[in-house]
C-alpha positions in Angstrom: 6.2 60.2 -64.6 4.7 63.8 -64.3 1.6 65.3 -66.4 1.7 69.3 -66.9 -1.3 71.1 -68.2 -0.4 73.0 -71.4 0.9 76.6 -71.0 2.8 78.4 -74.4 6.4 78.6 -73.1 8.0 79.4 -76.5 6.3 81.7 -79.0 5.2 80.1 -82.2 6.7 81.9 -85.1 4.3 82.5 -87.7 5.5 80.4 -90.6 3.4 77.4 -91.6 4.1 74.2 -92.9 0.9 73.0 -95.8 2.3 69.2 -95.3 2.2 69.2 -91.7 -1.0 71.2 -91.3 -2.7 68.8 -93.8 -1.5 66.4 -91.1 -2.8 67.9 -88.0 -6.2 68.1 -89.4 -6.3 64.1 -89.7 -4.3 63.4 -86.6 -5.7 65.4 -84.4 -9.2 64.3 -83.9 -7.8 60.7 -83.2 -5.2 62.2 -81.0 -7.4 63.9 -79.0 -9.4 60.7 -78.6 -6.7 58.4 -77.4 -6.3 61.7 -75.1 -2.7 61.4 -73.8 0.9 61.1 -74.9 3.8 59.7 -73.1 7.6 60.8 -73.8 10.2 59.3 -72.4 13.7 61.5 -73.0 17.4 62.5 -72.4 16.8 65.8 -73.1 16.8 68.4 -70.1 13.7 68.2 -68.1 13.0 72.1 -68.4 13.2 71.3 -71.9 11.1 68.3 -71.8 8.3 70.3 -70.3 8.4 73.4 -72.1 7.9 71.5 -75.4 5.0 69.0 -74.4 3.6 72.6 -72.6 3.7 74.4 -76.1 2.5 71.0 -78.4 -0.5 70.9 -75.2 -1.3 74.9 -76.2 -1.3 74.1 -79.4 -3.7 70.9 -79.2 -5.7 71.2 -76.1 -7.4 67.8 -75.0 -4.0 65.6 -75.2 -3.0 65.1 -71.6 1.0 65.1 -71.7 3.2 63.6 -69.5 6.9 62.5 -69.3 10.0 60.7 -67.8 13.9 62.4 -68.1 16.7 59.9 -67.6 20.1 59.1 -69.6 20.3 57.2 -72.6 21.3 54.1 -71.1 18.4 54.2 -69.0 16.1 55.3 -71.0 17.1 52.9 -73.9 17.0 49.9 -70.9 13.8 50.9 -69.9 12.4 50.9 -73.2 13.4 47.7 -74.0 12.1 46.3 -70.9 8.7 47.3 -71.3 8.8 46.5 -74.8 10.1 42.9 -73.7 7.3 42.5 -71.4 4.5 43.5 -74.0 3.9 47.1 -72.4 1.9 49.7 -73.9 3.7 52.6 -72.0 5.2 54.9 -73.8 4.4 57.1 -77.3 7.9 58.8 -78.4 11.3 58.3 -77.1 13.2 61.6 -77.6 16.8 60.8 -77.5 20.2 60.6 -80.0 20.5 57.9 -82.2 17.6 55.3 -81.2 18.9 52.8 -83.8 19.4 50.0 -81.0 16.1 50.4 -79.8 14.7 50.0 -83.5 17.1 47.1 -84.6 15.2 45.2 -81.5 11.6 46.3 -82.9 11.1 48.2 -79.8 10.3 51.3 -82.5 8.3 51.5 -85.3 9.5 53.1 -88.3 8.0 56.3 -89.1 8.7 58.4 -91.8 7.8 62.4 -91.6 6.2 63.9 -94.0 8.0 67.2 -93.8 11.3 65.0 -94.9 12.2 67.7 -97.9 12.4 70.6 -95.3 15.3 68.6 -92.7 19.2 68.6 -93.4 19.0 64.9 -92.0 16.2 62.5 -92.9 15.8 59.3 -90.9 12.8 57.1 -92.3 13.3 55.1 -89.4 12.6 58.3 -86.5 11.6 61.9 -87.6 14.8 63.8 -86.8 13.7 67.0 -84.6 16.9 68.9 -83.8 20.8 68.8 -84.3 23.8 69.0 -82.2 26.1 70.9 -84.2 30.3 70.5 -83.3 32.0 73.5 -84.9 35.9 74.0 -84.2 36.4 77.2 -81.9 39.0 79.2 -80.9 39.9 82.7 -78.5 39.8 85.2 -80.3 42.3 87.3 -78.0 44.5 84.2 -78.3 44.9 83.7 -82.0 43.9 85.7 -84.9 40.9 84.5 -87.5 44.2 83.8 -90.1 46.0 81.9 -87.3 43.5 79.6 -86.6 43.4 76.2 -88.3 41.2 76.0 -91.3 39.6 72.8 -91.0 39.5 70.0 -88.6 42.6 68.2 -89.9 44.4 71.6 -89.6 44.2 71.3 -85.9 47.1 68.4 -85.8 49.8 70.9 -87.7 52.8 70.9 -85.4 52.7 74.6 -84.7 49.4 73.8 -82.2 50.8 71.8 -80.0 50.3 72.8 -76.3 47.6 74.7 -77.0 44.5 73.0 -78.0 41.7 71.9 -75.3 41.3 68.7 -76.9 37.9 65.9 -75.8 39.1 62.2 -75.1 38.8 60.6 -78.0 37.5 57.5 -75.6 35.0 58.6 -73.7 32.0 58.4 -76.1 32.0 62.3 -76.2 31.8 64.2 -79.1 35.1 63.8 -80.2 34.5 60.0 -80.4 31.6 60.9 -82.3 33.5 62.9 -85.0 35.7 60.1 -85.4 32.7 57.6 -86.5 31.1 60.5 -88.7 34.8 60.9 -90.5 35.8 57.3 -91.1 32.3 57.0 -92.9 32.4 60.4 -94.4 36.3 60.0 -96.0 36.9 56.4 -96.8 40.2 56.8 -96.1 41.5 54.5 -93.1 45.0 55.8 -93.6 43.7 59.5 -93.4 41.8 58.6 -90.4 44.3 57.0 -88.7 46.9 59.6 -89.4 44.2 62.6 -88.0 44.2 60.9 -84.6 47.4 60.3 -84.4 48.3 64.0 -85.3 45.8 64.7 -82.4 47.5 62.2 -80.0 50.5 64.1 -81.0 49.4 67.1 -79.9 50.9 66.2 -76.0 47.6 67.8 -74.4 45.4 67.0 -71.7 42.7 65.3 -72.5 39.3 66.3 -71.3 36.1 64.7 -70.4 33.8 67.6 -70.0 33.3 69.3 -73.3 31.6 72.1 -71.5 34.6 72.5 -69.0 37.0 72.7 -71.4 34.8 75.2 -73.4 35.6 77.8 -70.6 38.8 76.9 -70.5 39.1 77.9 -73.7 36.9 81.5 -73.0 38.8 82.1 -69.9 42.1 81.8 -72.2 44.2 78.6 -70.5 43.7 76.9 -74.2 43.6 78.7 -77.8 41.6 76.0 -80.0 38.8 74.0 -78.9 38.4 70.4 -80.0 35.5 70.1 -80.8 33.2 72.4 -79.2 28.9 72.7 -79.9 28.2 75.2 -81.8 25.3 76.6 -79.9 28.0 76.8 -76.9 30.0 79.4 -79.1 27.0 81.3 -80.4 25.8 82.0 -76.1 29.0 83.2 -75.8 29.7 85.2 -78.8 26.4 87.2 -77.6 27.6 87.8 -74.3 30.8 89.2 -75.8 33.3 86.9 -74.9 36.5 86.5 -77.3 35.3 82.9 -79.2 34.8 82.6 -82.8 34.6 79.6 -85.0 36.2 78.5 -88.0 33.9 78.1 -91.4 36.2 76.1 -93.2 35.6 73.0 -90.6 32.4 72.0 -91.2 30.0 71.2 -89.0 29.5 67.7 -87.5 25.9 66.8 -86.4 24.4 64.3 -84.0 21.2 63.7 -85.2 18.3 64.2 -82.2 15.3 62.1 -82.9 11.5 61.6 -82.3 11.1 57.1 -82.5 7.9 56.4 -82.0 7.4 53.0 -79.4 6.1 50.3 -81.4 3.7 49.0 -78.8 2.5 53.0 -78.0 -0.6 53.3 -76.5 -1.0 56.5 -78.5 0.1 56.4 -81.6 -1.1 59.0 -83.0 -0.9 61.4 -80.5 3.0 60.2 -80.4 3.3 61.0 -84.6 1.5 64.0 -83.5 3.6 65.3 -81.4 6.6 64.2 -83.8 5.4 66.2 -86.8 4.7 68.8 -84.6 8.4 69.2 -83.1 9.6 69.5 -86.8 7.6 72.0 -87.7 8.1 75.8 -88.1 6.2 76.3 -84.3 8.3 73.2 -82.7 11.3 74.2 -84.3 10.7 77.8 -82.9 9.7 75.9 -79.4 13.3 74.0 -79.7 15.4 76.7 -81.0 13.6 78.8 -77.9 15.8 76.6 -75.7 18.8 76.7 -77.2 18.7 73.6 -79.3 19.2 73.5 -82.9 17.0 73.5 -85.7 16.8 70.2 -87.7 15.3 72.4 -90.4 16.3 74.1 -93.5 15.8 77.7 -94.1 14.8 78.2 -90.2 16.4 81.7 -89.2 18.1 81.6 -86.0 21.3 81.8 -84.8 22.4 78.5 -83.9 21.2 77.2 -87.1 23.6 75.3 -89.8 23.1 77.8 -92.6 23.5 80.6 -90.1 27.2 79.5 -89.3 27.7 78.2 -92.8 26.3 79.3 -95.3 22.8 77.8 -97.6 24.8 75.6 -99.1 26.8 74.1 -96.2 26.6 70.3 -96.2 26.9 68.9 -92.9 29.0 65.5 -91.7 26.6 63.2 -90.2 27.0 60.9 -87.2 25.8 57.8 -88.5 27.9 55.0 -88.5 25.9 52.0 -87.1 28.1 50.2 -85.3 29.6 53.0 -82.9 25.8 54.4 -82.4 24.8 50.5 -81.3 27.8 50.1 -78.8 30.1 53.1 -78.5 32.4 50.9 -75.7 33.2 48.5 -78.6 33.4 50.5 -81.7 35.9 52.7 -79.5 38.0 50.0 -78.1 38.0 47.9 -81.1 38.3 50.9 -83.9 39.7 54.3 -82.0 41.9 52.6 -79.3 44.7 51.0 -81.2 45.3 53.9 -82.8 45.1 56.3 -80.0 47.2 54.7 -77.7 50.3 53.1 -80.9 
């Protein structure tokens, strides 16, 4: 575990939240007195520190300190401690925690800025998105060319050509395919979408960032899927990627679960709040992640790519965010390999 001193790595922006300063002004004090906050997380550890730096700068007393591992380990971990009556940790900042929470390990905690976020958990204050958008180069295929939506992508004329994710792997492919059997209802137009994909006769990949370049450096035309964030780097830097509006986005939500047995709660809800608000959200988009927020400018943001009034596909299906292995083999697999 490894305590920083605060130090402001991402500007604040200036907006305010009147919810979650209301907040601050009650939490604080007690936070202060419990003195620390612990955060155990899958997220990158120069990210990791950058944010507990900035929430540190922004409420000076609260000693922060963190550990980085994968989900598995961290979700293990977790449930170890929690298993053996530990006070150890404050806020688990990971994807999905729902398996930590269906074992009690998490206490539910609803944020108060709820109105403000495209996806509301009252369960774990969601804090950022991971955004899929369906891609494609530029110098490859023209905007009218492209598929125009994510079922588009298995229309005989694109065979060959798209960089496509194994659908098995528990990548984000997999995870489109949860979000889309909740989100159509439709088993038959599920089951016909992968099998247009199998159909395809591509390689399948298991690096979604690999095949992202792939796709830049021109060996594929359409990317399936890539992260949205991914295409808006490159489209600064001025390579030949674009994305396609008419697929709409597919998010992962990132959440802040709060560790039932934390022995700093309210540092931990502190910290929470804080991440969603317009100076965490600034803090987060400052590293590349996406906003969780509505009406937050930047350029990796939902309504940047799509519009106000874009509605994104959730990943929430319960049973492939408690065991991926299992959803996919019992759900995905027949398909994808009959």
């Amino acid at each position: 575990m490894i305590s920083r001193p605060g130090a402001l790595l991402a500007q604040a922006r200036p907006e305010t939240d009147a919810r979650f300063e209301k907040l601050a002004k009650e939490f604080y004090p007690r936070a202060k007195q419990e003195g620390a906050l612990v955060v155990y997380t899958v997220w990158d550890v120069d990210h990791i520190r950058a944010l507990t730096d900035a929430f540190s700068k922004r409420f000076p007393g609260i000693t922060t300190s963190y550990w980085q591992a994968t989900r598995s380990e961290v979700t293990t971990r977790t449930l170890t401690e929690y298993q053996g009556n530990q006070a150890s940790v404050d806020v688990i900042l990971t994807e999905a925690p729902l398996v930590l929470h269906n074992a009690g390990a998490t206490e539910p905690y609803a944020t108060v800025q709820a109105s403000s976020l495209f996806v509301h958990d009252a369960t774990a204050p969601v804090v950022s998105l991971q955004i899929q958008a369906l891609a494609y180069n530029t110098k490859k295929m023209k905007r009218e060319e492209a598929p125009q939506s994510w079922e588009d992508v298995t229309n005989p004329k694109y065979k060959g050509i798209v960089a496509l994710d194994d659908p098995m792997r528990a990548g984000p492919l997999s995870s489109m395919l949860a979000a889309f059997k909740d989100e159509w209802k439709d088993d038959a137009r599920w089951a016909n979408f992968i099998r247009g994909l199998k159909s395809l006769n591509v390689t399948i990949h298991k690096s979604t960032s690999a095949m992202f370049r792939l796709v830049v450096a021109g060996e594929y035309s359409i990317i399936m899927p890539s992260l949205f964030h991914d295409v808006v780097r490159e489209r600064g830097l001025g390579s030949p990627i674009d994305f396609v509006r008419g697929a709409e986005p597919v998010v992962s939500p990132q959440q802040a679960a709060i560790y039932a047995k934390a022995p700093h709660p309210t540092a931990g809800k502190l910290f929470a709040e804080w991440l969603i608000s317009p100076a965490g959200q600034a803090a987060i988009d400052a590293l590349g992640r996406a906003s969780a927020r509505k009406g937050f400018k930047s350029k990796t943001s939902i309504e940047n790519g799509w519009g106000p009034k874009a509605k994104p596909v959730v990943v929430a299906n319960k049973a492939y965010i408690e065991d991926a292995r299992k959803w996919l083999d019992t759900t995905v697999k027949p398909v994808w390999e009959n």
